[in-house]
N, CA, C and O atoms as CSV, one atom per row, in Angstrom:
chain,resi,resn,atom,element,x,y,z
A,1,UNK,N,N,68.703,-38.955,68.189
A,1,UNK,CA,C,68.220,-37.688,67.672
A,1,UNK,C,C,68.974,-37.370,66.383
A,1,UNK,O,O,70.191,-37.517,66.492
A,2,UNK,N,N,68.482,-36.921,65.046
A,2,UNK,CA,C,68.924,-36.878,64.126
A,2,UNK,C,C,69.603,-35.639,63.797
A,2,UNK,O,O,70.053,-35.410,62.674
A,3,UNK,N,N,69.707,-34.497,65.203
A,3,UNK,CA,C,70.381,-33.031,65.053
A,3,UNK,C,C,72.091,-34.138,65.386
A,3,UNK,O,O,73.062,-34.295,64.646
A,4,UNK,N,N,71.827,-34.659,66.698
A,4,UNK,CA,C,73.421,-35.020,66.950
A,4,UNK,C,C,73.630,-35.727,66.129
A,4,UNK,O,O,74.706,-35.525,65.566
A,5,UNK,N,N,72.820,-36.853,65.625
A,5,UNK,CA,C,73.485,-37.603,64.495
A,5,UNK,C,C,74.318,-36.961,63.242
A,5,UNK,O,O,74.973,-37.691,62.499
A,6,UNK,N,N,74.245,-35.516,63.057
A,6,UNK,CA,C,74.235,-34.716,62.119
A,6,UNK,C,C,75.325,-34.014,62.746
A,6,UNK,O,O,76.121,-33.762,61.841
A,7,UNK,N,N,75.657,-33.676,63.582
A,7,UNK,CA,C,76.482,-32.763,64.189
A,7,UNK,C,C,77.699,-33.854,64.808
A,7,UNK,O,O,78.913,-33.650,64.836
A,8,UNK,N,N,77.133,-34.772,65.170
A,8,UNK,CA,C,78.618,-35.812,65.817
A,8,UNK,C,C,79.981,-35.782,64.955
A,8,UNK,O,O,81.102,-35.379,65.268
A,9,UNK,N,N,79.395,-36.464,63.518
A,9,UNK,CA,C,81.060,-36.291,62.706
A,9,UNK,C,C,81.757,-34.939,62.491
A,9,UNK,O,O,82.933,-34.876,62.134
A,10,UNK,N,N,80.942,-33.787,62.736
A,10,UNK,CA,C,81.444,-32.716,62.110
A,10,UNK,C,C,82.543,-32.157,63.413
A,10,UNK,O,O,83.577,-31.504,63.275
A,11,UNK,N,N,81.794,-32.764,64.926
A,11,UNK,CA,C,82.522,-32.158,65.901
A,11,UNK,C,C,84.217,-33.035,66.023
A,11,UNK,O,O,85.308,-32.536,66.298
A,12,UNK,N,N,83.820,-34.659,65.657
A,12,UNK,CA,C,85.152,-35.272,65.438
A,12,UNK,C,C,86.282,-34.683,64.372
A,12,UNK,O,O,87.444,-34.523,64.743
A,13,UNK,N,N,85.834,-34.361,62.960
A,13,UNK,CA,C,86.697,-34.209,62.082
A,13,UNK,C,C,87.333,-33.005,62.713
A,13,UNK,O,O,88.553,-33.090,62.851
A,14,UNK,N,N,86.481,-31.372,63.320
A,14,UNK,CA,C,86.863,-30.307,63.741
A,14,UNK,C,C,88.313,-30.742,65.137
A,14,UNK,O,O,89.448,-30.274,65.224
A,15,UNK,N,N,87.591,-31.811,66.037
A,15,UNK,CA,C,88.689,-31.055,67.087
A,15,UNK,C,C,89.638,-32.869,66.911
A,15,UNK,O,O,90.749,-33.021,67.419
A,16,UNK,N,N,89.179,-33.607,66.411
A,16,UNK,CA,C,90.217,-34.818,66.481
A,16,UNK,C,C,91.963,-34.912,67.137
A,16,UNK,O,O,92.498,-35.668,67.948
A,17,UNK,N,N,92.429,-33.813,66.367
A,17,UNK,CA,C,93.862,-33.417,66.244
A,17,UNK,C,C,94.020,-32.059,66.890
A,17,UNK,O,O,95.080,-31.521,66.569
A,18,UNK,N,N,93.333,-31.421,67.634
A,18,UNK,CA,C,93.447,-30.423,68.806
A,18,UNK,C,C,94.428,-30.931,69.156
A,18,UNK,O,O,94.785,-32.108,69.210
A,19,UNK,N,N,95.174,-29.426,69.563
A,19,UNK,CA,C,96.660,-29.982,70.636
A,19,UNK,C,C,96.419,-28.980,71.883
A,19,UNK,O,O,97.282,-28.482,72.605
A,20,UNK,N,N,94.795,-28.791,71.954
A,20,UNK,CA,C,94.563,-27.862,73.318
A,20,UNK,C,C,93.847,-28.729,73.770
A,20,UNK,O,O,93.525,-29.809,73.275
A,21,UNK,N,N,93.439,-28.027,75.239
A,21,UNK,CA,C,92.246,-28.067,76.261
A,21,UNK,C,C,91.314,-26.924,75.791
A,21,UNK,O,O,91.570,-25.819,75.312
A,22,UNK,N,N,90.391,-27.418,76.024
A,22,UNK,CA,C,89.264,-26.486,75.957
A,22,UNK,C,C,87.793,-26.441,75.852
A,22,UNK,O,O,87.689,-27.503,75.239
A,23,UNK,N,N,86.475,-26.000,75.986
A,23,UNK,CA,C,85.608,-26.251,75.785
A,23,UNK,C,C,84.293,-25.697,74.744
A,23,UNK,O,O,84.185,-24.556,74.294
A,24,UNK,N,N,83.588,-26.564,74.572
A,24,UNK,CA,C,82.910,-25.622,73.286
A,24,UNK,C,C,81.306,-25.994,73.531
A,24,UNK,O,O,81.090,-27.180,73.779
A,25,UNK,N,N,80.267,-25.183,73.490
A,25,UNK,CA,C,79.095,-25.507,73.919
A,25,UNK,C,C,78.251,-24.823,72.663
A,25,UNK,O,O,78.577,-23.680,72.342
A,26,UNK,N,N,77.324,-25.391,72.039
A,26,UNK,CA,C,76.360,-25.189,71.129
A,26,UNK,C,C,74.963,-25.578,71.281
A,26,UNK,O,O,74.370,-26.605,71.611
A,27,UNK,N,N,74.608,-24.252,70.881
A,27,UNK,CA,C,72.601,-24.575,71.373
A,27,UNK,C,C,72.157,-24.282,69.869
A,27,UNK,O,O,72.458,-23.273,69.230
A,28,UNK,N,N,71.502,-25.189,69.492
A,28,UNK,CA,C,70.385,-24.722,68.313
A,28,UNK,C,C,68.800,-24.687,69.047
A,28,UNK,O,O,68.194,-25.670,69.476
A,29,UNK,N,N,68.469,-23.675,69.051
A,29,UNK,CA,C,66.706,-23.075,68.778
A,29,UNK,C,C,65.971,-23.570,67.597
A,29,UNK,O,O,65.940,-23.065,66.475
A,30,UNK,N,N,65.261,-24.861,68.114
A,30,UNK,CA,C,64.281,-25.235,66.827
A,30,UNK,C,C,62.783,-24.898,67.304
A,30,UNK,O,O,62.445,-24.847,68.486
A,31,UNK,N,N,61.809,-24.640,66.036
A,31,UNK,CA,C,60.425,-24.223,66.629
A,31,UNK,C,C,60.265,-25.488,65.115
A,31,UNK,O,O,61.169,-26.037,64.485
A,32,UNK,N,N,58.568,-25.604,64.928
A,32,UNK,CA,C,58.271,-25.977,63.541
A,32,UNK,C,C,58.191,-24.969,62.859
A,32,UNK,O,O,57.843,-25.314,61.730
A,33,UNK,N,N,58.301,-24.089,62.913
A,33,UNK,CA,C,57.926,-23.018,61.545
A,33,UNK,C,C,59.109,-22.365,61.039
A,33,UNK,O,O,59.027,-21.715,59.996
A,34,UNK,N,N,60.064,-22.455,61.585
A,34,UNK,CA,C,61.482,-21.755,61.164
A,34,UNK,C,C,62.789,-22.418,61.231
A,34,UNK,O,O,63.144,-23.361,61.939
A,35,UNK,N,N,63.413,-21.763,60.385
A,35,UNK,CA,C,65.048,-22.593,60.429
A,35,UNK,C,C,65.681,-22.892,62.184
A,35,UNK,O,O,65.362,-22.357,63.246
A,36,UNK,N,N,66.164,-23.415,62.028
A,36,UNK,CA,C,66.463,-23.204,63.572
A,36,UNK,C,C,68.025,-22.336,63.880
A,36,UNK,O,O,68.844,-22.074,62.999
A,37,UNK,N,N,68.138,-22.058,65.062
A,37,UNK,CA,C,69.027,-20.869,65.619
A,37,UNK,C,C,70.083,-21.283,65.764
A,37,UNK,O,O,69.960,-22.287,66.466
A,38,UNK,N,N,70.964,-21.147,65.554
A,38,UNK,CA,C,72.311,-22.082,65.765
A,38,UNK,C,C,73.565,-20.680,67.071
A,38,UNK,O,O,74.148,-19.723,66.561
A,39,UNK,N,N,73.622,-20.903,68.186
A,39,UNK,CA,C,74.933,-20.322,68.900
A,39,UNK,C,C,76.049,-21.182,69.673
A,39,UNK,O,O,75.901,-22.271,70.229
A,40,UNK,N,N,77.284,-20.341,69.547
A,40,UNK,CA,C,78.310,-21.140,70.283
A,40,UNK,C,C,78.813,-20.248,70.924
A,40,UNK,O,O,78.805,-19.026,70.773
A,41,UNK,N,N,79.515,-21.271,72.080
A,41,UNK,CA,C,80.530,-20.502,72.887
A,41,UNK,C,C,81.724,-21.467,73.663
A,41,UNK,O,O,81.686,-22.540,74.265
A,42,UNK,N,N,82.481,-20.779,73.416
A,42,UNK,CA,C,84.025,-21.740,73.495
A,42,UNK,C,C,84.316,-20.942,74.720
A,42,UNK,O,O,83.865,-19.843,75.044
A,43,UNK,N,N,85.373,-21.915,75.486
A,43,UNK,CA,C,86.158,-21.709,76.769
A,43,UNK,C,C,87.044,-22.077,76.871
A,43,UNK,O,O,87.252,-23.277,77.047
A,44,UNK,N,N,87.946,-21.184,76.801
A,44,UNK,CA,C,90.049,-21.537,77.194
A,44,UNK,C,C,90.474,-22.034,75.801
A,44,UNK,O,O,91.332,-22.909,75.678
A,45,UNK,N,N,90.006,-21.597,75.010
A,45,UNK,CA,C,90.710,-22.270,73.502
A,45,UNK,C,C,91.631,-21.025,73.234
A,45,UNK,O,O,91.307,-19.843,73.110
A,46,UNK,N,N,92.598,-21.488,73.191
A,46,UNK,CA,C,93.925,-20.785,72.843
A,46,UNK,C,C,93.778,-20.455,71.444
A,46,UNK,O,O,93.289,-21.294,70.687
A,47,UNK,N,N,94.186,-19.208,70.974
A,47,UNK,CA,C,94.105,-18.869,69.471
A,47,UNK,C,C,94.577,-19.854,68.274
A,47,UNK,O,O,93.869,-20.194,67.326
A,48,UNK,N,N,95.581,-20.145,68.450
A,48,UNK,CA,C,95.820,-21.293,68.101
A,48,UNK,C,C,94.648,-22.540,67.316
A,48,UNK,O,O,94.983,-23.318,66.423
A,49,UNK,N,N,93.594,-22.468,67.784
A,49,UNK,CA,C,92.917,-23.218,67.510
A,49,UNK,C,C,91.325,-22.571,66.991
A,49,UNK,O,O,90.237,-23.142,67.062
A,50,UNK,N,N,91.651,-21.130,66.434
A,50,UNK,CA,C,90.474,-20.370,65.758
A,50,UNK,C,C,90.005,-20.905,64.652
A,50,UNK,O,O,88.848,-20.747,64.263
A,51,UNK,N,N,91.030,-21.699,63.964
A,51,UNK,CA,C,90.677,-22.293,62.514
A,51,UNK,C,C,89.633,-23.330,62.417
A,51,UNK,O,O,88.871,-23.624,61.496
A,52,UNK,N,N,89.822,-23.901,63.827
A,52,UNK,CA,C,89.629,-25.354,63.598
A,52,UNK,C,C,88.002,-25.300,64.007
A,52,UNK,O,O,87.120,-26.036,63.565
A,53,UNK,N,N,87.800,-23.741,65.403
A,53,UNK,CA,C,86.811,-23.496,65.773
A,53,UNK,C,C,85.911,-23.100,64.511
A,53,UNK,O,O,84.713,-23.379,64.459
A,54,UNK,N,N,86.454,-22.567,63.711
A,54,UNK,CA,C,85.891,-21.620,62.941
A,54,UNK,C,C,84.729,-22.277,61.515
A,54,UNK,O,O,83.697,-21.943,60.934
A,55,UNK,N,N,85.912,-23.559,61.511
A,55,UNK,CA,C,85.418,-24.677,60.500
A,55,UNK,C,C,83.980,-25.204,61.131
A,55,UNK,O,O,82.898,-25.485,60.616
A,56,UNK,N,N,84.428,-25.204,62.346
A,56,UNK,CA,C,82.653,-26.287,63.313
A,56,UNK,C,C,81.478,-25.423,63.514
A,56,UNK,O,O,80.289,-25.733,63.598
A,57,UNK,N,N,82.242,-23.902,63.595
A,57,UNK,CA,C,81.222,-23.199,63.695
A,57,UNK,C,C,79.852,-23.038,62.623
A,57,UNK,O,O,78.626,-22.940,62.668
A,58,UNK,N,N,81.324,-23.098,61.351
A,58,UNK,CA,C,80.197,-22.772,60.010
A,58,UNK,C,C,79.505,-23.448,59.613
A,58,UNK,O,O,78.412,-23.087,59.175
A,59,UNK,N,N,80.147,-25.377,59.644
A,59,UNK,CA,C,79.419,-26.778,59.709
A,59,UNK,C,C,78.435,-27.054,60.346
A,59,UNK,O,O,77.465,-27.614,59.837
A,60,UNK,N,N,78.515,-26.656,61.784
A,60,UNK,CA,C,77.515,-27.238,62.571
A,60,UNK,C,C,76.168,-26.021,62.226
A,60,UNK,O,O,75.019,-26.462,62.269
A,61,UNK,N,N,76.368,-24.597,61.912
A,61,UNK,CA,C,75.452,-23.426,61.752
A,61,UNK,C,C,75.231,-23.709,60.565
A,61,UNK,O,O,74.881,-22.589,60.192
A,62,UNK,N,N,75.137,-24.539,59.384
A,62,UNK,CA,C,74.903,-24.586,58.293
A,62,UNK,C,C,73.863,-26.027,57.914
A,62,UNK,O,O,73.384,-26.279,56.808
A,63,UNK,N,N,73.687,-26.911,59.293
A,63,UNK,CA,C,72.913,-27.906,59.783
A,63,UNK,C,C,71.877,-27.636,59.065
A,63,UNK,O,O,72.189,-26.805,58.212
A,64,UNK,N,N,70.376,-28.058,58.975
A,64,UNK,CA,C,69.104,-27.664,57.926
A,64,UNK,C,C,68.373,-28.319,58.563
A,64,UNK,O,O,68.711,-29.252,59.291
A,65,UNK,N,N,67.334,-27.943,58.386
A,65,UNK,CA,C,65.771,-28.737,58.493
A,65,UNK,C,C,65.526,-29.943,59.497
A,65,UNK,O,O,65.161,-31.118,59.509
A,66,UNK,N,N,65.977,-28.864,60.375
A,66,UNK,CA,C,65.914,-29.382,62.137
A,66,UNK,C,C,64.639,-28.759,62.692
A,66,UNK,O,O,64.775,-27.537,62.645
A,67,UNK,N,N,63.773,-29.009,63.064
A,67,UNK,CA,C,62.136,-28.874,63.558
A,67,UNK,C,C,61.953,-29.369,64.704
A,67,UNK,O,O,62.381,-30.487,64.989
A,68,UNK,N,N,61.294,-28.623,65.539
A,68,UNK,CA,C,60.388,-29.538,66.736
A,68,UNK,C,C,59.066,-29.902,66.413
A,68,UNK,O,O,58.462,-29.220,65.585
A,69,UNK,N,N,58.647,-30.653,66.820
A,69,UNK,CA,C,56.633,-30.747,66.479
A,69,UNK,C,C,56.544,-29.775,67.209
A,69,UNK,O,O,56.757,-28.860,66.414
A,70,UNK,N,N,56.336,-29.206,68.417
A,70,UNK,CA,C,55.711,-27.968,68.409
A,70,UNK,C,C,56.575,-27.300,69.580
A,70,UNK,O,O,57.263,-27.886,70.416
A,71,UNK,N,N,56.381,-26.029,69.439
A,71,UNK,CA,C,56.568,-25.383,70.617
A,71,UNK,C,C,58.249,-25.071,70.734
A,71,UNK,O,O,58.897,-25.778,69.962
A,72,UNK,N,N,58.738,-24.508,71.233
A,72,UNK,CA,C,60.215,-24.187,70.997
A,72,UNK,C,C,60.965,-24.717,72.074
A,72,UNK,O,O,60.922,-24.481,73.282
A,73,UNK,N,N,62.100,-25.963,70.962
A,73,UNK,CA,C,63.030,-26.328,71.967
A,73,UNK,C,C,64.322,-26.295,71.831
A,73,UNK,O,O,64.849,-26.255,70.719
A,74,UNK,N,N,65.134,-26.312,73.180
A,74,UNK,CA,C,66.438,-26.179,73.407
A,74,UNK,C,C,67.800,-27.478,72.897
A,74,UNK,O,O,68.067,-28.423,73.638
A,75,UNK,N,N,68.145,-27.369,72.231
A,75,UNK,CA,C,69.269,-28.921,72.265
A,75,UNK,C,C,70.339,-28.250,72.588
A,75,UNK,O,O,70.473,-27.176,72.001
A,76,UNK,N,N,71.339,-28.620,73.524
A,76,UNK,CA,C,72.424,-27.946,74.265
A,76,UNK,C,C,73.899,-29.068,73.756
A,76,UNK,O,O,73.778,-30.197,74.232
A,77,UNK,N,N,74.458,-28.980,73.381
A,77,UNK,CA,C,75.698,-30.138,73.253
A,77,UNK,C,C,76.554,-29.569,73.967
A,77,UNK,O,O,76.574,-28.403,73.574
A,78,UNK,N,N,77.615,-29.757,75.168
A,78,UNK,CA,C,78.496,-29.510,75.367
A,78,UNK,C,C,79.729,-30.486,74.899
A,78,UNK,O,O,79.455,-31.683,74.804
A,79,UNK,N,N,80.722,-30.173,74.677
A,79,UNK,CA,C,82.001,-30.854,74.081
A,79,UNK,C,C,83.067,-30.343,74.781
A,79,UNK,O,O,83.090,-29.115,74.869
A,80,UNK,N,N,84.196,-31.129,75.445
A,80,UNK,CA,C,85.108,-31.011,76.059
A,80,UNK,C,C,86.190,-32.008,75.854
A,80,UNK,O,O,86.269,-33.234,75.939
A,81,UNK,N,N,87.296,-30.666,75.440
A,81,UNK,CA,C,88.224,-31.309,73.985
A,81,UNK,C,C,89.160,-30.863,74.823
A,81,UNK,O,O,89.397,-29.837,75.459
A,82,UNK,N,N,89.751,-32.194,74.603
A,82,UNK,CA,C,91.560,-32.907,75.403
A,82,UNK,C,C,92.290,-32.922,74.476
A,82,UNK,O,O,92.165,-33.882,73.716
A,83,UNK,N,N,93.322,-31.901,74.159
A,83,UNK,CA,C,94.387,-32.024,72.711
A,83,UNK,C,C,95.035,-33.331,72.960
A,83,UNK,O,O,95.123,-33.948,74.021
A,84,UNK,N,N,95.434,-33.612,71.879
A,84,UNK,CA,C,96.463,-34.463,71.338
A,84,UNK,C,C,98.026,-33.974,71.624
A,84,UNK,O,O,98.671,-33.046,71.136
A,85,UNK,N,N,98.308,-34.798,72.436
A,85,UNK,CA,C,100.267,-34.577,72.005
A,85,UNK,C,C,100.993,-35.986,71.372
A,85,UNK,O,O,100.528,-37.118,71.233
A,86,UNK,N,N,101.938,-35.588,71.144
A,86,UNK,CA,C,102.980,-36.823,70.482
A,86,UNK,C,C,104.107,-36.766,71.371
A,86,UNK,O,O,104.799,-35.773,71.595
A,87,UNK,N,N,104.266,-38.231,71.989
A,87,UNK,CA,C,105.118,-38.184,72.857
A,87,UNK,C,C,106.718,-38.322,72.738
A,87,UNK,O,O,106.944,-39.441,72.276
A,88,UNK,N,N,107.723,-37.736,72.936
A,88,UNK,CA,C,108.707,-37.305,72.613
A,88,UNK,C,C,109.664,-38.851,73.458
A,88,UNK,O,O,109.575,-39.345,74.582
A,89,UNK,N,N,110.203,-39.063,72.693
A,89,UNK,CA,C,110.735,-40.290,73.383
A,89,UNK,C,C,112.305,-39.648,73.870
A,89,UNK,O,O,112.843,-38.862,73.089
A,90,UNK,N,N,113.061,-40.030,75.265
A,90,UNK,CA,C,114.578,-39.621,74.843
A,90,UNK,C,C,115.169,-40.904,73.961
A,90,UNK,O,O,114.759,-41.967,73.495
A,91,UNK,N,N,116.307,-40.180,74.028
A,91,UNK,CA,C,117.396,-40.544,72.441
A,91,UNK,C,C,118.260,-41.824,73.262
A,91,UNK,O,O,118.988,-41.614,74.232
A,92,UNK,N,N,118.055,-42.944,72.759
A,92,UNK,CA,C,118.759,-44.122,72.985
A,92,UNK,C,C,120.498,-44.051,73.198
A,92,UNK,O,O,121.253,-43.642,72.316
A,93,UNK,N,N,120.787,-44.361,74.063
A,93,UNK,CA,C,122.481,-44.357,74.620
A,93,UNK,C,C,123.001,-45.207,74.317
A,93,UNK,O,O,124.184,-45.350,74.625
């Protein structure tokens, strides 16, 4: 599908380097006659990570000339993002 094809890199570059848990779900509303609808909704994302939300939000809502042939449909992505840590080694004796 050429919406996720369109939306896949934008969700990697956004949460790649997350150092949370958390979840993020996005529906775009496409019909043929109109732009389509873009909403999100995030779960357990620690503030911490508003920026990063904030960047995917505007990327992925700024998507274009996404259409159904007819009739109005739903595309749902859910994404469930495992932060990154760096593992702390102890100090050699």
């Amino acid at each position: 599908m050429r919406l996720h094809a369109a939306i896949k890199p934008i969700a990697a570059r956004a949460f790649a380097d997350s150092k949370a848990d958390f979840g993020v779900m996005v529906r775009y509303t496409l019909t043929p006659d109109k732009p389509a609808a873009f909403e999100m909704q995030v779960r357990d994302a620690p503030e911490s990570e508003r920026p990063r939300l904030t960047r995917f939000y505007n990327e992925s809502e700024a998507l274009e000339d996404f259409h159904s042939s007819s009739g109005t449909v739903y595309v749902v992505l859910n994404y469930t993002i495992h932060g990154t840590t760096t593992a702390v080694l102890p100090a050699k004796r």
